[in-house]
N, C-alpha and C positions, 0 to 999 in steps of 0.2 A: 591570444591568451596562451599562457604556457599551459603544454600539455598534462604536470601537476597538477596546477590550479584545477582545470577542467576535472578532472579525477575524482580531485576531492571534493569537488563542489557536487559532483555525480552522487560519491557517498555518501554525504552529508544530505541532500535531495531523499537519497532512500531513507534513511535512517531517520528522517524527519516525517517522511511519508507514513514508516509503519509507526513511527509513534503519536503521527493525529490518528490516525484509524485504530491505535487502542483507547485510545484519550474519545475517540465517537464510539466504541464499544461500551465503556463505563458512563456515557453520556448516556448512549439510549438504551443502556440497562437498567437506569433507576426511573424509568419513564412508561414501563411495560408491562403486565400484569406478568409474575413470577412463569406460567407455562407456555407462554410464544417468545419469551426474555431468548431462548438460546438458538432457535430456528433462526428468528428474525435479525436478530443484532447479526452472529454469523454471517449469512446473507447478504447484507445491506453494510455492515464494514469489508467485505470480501469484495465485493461490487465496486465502493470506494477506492479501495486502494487497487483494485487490478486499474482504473480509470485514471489516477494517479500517477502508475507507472505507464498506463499509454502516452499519458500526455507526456511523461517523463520521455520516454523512445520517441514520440511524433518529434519533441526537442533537439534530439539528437543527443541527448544526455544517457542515454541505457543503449546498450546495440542490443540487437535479436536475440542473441545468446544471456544476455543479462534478464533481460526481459521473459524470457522463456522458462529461465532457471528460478526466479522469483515467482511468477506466473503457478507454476507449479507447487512451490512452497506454500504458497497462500493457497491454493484449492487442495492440496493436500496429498498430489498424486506421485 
């Protein structure tokens, strides 16, 4: 596979990933009573997509650095 293809199929992978995990956010915010709505979704889409992007690196699709710098973005740090 050309090393393009592989790239973007990498970035297309992520960009697909964080937008089921907002698409499971407004899923399991209309399913929650309004005062655990922001704890739990949070939570439970964070969980998601960090598991996402594991599978994504176990692939070999993200190296450590990719993985690491997203990893953060999503937890906030």
């Amino acid at each position: 596979m050309p090393a393009g293809f592989r790239r973007g199929r990498r970035r297309g992978l992520i960009v697909g990933a964080a937008v089921g995990s907002a698409a499971a956010r407004r899923g399991q915010a209309n399913s929650q009573p309004l005062e655990d709505q922001s704890a739990s979704v949070d939570d439970s889409a964070q969980l998601a997509e960090l598991e996402q992007l594991g599978k994504l690196k176990d692939e070999g699709l993200l190296t450590e650095d990719e993985f690491q710098a997203k990893k953060k973005q999503i937890l906030g740090l």
